[in-house]
Residue frames relative to the residue before (quaternion, step in Angstrom):
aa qw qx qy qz dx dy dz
X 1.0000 0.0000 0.0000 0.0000 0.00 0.00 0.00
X 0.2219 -0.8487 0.4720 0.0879 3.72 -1.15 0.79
X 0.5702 -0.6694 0.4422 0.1766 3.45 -0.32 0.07
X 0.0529 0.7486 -0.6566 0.0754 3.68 -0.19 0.53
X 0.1050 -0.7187 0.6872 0.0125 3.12 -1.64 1.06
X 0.0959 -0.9052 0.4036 0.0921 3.49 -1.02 0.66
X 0.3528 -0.7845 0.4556 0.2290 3.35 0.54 0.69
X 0.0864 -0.8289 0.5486 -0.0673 3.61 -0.68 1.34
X 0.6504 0.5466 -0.2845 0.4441 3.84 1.06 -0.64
X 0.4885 -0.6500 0.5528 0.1825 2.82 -1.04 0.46
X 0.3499 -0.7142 0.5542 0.2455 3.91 -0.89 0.78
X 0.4492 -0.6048 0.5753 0.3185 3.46 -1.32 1.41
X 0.1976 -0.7296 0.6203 -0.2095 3.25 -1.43 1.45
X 0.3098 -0.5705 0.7346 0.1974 3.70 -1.66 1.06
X 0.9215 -0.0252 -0.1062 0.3729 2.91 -2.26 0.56
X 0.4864 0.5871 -0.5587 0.3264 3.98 -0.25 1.39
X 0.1233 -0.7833 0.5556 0.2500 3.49 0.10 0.38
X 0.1515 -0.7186 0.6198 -0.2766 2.52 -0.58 2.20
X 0.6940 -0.0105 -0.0127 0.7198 3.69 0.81 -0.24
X 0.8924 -0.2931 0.2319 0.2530 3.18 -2.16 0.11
X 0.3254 -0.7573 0.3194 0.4676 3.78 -0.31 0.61
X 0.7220 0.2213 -0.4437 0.4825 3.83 -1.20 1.07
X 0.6025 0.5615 -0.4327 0.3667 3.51 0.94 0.04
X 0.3148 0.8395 -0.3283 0.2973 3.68 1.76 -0.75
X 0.5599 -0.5002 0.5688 0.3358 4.31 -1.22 0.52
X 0.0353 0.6242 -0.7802 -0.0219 3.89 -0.68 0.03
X 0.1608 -0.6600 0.7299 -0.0759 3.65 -1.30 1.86
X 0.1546 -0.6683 0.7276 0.0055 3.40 -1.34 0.82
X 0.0231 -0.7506 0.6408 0.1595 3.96 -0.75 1.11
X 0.3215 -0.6278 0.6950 0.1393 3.11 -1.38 0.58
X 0.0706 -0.8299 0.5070 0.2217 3.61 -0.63 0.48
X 0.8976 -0.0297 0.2323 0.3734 3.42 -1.36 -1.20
X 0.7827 0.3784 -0.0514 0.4915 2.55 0.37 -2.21
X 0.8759 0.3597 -0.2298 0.2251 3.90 0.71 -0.60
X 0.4690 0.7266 -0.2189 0.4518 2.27 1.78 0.47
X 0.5564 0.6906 -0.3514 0.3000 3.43 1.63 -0.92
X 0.7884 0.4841 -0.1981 0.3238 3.34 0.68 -0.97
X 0.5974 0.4049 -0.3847 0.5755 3.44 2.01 0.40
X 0.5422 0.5437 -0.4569 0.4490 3.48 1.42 0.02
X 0.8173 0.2844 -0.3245 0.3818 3.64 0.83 -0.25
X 0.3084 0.6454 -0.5818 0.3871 3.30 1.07 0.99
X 0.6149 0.5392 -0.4320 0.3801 3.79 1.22 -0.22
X 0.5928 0.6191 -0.1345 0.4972 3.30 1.52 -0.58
X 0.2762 -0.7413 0.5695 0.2232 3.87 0.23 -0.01
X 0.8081 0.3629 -0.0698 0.4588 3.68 -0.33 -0.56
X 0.5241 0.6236 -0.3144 0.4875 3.70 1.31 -1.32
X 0.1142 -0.6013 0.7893 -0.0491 3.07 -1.75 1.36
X 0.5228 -0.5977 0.4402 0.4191 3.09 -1.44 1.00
X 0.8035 0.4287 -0.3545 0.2117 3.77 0.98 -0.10
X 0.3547 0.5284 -0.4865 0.5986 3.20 1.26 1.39
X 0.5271 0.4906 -0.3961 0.5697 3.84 1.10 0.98
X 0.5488 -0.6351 0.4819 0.2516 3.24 -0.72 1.24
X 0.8802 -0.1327 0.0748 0.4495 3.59 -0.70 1.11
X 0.5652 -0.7192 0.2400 0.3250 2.86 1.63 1.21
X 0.5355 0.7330 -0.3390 0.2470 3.39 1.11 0.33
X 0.2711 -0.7480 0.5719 0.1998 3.97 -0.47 0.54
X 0.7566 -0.2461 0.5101 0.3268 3.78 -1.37 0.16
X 0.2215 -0.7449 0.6204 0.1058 3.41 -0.56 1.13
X 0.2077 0.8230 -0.5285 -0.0176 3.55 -1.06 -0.03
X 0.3400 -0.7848 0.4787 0.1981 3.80 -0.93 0.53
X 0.1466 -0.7051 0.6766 0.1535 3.54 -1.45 0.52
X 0.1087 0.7866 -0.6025 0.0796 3.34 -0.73 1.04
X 0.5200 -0.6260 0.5477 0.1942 3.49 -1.38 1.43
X 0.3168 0.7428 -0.5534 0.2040 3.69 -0.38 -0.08
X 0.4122 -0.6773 0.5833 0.1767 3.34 -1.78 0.82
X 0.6378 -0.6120 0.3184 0.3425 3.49 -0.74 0.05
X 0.6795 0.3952 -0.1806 0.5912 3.28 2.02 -0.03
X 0.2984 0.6710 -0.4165 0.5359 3.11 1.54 1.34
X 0.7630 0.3257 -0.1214 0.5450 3.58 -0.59 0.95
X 0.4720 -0.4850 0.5509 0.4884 3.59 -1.11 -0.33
X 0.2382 0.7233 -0.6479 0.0172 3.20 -0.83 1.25
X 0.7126 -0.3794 0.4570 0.3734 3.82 -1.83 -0.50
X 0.1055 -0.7612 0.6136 0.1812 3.91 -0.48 0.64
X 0.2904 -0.7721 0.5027 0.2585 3.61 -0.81 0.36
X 0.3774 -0.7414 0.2857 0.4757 3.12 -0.44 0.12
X 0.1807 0.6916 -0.5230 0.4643 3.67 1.48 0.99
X 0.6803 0.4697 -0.3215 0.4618 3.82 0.33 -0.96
X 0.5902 0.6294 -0.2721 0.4260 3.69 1.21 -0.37
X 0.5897 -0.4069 0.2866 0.6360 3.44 0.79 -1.14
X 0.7113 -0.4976 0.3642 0.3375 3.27 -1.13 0.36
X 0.7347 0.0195 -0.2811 0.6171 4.12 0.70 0.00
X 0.1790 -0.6079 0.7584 0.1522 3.70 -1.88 0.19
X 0.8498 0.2369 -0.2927 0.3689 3.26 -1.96 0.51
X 0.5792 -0.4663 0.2491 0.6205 3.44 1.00 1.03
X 0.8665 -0.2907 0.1513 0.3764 3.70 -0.77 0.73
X 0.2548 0.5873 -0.6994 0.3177 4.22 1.00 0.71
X 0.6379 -0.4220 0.5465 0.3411 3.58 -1.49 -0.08
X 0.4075 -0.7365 0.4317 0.3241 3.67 -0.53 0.76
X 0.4260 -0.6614 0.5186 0.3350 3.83 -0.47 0.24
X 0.3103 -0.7111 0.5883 0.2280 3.51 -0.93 0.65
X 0.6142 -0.6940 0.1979 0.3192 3.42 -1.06 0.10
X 0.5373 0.5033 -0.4324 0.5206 3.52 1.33 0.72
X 0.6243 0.4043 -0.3687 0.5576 3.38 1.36 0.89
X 0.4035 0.6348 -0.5942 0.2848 3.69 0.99 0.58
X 0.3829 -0.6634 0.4417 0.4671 3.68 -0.80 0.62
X 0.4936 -0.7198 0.4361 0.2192 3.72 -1.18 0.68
X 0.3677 0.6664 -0.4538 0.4635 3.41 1.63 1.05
X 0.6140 0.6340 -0.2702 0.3848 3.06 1.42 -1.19
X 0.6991 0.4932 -0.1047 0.5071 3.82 1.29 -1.03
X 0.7583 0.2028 -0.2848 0.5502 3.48 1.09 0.59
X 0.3863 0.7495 -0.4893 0.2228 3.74 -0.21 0.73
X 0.6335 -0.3870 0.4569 0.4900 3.54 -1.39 -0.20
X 0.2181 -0.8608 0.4597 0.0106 3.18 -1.39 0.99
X 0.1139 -0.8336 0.5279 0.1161 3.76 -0.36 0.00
X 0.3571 -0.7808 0.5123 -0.0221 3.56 -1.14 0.65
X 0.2559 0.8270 -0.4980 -0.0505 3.41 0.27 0.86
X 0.6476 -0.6514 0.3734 0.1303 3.69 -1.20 1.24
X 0.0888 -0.8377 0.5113 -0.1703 3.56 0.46 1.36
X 0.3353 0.7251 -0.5633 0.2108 3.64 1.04 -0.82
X 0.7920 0.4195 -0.1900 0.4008 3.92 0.10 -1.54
X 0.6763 0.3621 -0.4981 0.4042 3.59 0.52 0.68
X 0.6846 -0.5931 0.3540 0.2328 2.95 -1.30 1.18
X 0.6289 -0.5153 0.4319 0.3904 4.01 -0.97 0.95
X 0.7889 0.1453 -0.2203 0.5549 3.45 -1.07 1.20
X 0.3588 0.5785 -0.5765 0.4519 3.97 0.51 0.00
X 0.2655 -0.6249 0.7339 0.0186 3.25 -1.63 1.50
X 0.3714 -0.6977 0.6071 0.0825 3.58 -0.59 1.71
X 0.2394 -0.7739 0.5665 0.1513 4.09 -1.00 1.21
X 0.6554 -0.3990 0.3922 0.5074 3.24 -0.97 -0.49
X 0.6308 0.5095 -0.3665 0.4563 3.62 1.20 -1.33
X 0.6386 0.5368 -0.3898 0.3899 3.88 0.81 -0.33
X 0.5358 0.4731 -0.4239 0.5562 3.51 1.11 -0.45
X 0.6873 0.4603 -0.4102 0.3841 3.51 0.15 -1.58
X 0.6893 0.4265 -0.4081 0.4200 4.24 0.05 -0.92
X 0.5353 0.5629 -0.3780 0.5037 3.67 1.06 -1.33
X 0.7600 0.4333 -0.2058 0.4385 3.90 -0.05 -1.02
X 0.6541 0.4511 -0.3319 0.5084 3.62 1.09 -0.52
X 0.3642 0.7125 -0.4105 0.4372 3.68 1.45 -1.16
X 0.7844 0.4634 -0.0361 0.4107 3.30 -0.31 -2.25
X 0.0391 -0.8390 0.4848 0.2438 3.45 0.44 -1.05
X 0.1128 0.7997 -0.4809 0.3413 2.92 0.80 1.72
X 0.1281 -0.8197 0.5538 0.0705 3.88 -1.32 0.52
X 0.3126 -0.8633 0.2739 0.2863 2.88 0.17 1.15
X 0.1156 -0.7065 0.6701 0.1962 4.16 -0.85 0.31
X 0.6926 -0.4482 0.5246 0.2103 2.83 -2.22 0.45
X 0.8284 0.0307 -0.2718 0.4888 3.15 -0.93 1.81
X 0.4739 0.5916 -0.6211 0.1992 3.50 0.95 0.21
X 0.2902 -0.7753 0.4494 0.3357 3.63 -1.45 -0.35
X 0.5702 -0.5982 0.5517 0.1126 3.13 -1.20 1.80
X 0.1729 0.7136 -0.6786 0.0177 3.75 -0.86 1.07
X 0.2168 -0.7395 0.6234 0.1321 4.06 -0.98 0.76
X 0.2562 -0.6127 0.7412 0.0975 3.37 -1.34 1.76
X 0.0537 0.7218 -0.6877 -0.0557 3.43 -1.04 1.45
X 0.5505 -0.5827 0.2770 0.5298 3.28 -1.03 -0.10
X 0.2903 0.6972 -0.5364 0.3767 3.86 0.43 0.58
X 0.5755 0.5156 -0.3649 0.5195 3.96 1.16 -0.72
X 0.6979 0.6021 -0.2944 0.2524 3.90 0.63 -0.40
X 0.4796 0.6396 0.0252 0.6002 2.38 2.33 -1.69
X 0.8540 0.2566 -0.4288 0.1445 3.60 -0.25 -0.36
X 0.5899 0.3415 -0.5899 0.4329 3.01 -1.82 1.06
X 0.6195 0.4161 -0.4650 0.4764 3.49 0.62 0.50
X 0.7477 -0.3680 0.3483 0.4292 3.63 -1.73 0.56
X 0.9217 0.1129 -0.1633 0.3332 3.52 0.58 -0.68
X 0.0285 0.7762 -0.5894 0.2221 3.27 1.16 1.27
X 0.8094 0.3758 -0.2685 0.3626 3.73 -0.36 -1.37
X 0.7037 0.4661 -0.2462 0.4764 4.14 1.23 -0.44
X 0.5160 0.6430 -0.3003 0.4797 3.50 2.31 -0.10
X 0.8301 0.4284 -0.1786 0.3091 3.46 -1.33 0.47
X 0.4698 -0.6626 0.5011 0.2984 4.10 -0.74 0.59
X 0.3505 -0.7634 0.5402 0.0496 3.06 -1.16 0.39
X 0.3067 -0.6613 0.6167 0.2971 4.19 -1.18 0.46
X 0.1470 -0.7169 0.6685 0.1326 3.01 -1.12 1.19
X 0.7514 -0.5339 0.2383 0.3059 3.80 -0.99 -0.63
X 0.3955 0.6386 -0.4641 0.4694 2.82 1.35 0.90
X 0.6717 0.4347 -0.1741 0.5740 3.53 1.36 -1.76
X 0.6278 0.5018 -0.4138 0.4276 3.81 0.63 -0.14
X 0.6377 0.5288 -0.2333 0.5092 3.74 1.09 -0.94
X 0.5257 0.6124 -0.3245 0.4931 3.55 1.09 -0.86
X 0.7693 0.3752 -0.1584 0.4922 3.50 0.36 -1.60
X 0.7570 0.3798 -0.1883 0.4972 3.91 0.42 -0.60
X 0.6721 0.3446 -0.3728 0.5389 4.08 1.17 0.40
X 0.3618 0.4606 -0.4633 0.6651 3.19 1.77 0.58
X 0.6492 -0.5863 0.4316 0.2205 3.58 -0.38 0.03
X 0.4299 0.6151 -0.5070 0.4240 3.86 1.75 0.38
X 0.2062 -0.7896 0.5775 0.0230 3.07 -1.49 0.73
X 0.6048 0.4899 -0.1764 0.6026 3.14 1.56 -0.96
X 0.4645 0.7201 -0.5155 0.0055 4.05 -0.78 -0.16
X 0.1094 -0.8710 0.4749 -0.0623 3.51 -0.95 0.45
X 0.1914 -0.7298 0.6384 0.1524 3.84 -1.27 0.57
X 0.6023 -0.5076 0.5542 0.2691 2.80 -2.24 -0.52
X 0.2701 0.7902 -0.4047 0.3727 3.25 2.14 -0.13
X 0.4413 -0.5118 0.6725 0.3017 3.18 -1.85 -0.50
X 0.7745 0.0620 -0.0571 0.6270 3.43 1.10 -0.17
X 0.3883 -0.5194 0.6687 0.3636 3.78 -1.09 0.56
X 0.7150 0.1412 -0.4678 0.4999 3.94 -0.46 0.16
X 0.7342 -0.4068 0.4228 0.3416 3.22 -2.14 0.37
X 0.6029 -0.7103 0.3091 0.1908 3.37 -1.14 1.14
X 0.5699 -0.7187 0.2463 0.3131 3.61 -0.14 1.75
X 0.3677 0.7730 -0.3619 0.3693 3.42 1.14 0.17
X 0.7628 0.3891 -0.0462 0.5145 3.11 0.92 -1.79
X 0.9090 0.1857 -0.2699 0.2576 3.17 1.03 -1.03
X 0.1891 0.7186 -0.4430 0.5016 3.02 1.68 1.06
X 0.6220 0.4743 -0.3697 0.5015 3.73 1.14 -0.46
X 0.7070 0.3753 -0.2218 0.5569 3.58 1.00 -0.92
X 0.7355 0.3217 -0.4579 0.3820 3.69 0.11 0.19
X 0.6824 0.3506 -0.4498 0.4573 3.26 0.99 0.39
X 0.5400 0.4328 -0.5268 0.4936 3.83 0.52 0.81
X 0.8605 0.1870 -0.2229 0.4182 3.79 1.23 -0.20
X 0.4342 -0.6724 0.4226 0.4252 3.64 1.76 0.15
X 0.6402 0.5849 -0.3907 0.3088 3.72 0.35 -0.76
X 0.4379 -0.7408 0.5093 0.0079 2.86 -0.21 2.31
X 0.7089 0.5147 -0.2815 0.3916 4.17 1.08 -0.63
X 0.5560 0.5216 -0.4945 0.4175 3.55 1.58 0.64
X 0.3694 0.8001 -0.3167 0.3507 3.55 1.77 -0.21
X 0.8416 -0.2557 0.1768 0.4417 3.45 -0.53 1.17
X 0.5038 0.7812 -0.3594 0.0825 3.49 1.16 0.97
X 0.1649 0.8103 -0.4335 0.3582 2.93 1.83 1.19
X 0.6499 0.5119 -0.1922 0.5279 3.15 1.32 -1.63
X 0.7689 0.4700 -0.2693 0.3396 3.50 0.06 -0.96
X 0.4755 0.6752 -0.3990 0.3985 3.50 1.38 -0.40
X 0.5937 0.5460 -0.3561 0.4718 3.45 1.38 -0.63
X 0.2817 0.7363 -0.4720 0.3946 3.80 1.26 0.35
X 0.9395 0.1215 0.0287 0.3190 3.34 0.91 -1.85
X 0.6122 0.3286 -0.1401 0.7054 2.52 2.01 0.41
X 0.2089 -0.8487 0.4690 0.1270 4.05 0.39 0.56
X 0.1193 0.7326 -0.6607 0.1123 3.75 -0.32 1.58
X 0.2996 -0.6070 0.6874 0.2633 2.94 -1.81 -0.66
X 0.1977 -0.6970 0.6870 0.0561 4.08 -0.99 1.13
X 0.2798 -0.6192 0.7306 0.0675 3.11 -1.77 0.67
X 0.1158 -0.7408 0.6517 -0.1143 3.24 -0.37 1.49
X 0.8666 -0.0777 -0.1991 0.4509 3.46 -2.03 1.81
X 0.2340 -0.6600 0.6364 -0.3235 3.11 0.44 1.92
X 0.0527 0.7934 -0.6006 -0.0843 3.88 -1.27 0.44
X 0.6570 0.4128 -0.0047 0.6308 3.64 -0.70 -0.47
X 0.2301 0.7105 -0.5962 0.2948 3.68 0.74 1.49
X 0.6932 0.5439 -0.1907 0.4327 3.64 0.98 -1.36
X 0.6183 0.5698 -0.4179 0.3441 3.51 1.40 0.18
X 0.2951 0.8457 -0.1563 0.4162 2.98 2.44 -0.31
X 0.3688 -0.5908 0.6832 0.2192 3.34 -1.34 0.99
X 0.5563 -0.3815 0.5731 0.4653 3.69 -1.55 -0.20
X 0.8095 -0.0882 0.1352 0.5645 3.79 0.28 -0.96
X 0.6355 0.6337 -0.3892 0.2078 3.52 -1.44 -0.11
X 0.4822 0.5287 -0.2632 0.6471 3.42 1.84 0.25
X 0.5256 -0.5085 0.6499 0.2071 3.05 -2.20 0.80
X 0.2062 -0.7246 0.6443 0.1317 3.36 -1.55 -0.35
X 0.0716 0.7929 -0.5964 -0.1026 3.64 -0.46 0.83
X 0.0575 0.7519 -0.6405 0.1457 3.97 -0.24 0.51
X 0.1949 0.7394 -0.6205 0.1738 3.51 0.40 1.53
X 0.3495 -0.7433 0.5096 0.2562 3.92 -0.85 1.06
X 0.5453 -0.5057 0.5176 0.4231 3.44 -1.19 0.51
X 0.5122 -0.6487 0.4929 0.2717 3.82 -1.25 0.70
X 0.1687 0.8114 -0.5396 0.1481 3.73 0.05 0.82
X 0.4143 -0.7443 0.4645 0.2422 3.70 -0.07 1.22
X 0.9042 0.0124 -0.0300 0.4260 3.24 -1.42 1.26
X 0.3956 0.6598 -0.5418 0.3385 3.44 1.55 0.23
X 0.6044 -0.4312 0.6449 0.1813 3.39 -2.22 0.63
X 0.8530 -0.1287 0.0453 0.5038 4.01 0.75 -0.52
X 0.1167 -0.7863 0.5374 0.2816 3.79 -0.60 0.16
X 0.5218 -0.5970 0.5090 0.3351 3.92 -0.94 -0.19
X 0.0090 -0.7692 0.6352 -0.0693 3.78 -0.03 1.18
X 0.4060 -0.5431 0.7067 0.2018 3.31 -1.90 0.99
X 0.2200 -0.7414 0.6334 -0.0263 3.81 -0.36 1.62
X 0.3149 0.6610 -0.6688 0.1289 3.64 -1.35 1.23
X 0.3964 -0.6218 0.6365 0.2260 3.10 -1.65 0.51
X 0.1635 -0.7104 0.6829 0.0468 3.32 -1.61 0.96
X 0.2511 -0.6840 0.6847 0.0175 2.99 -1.61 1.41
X 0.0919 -0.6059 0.7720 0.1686 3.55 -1.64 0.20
X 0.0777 0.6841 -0.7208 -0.0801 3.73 -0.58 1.21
């Protein structure tokens, strides 16, 4: 038996509109050459020319939020309590059972940008596949936003879970779930168009907020969904350990045994 790995995440990146504009990573390289002459301040005596090809230790500074990249939402980044009023868990307190399991895929690609995904869409999507859903698997959605990023219109691409389809998936017993989106709800574009023809402040980001009554955690800009089976794969979507943090940045892959 072999092993297959797939590489889902997406690589933190300059100039791609990958997220909102001013909201975007900003990378600074540092190379070789400019580096030599602070690498041999560790050294008394060291000249950068007693350094092979005069070179120092490359290294990068990069500005970036914790919801840059493919990363791990807690359910802290939601609101401040989950499961009816516990304290929300931040994201160096997700349990690390939750970030490796059997996984499933459900195919969203055909609904139109901004489309709020129901429960009855999971349930037909899940019959399609013939899939059942268990406790703790993780639920990932290929929208059509996965085609799209790094273009201009990546972050305004793709459907969204509102709080019906989020409650579905997490009173089944999922904790873990994720897209290819820029957000697990429907991109604020659209629904900034609809709350201002109906004021109702409760179509707002209620993908996220569902974690109010039920406490998960989404993986948000997922990539490389369509290389995916419907089911039959692991998931690893450990977050980087960042105290009290609202999200960490996780190298996301699926694992096969063919």
């Amino acid at each position: 038996m072999t092993r297959r790995i797939i590489d889902i995440s997406v690589p933190l990146q300059n100039d791609i509109a990958s997220d909102p504009p001013g909201q975007e990573p900003k990378i600074t390289y540092i190379g070789h050459k400019d580096r030599a002459e602070q690498f041999c301040r560790n050294f008394p005596g060291l000249k950068p020319d007693d350094l092979p090809d005069r070179e120092g230790p490359a290294v990068e500074r990069i500005d970036i939020s914790t919801h840059n990249g493919t990363h791990l939402d807690a359910p802290y980044h939601f609101a401040s309590t989950m499961d009816g009023g516990k304290p929300s868990i931040t994201i160096d307190q997700v349990p690390l059972n939750w970030c490796f399991q059997p996984a499933v895929k459900l195919d969203f690609r055909r609904f139109s940008d901004g489309y709020v995904v129901t429960a009855a869409d999971i349930e037909a999507e899940l019959k399609r596949i013939g899939h059942v859903l268990k406790p703790l698997e993780i639920v990932v959605v290929n929208t059509a936003a996965g085609a799209k990023y790094g273009e201009s219109d990546y972050v305004p691409t793709g459907c969204g879970m509102g709080r019906e389809a989020t409650l579905y998936l997490t009173s089944r017993g999922v904790r873990v779930t994720g897209t290819d989106a820029w957000s697990w709800d429907a991109p604020f574009v659209h629904t900034a168009k609809k709350y201002a023809e109906t004021k109702n402040s409760k179509i707002i980001w209620e993908g996220h907020k569902a974690g109010r009554e039920i406490g998960y955690c989404h993986i948000e800009k997922l990539h490389n969904l369509e290389a995916l089976p419907a089911d039959g794969f692991m998931l690893a979507c450990f977050p980087v350990k960042i105290s009290k943090a609202s999200a960490g940045w996780t190298r996301a892959v699926a694992i096969f045994d063919e």
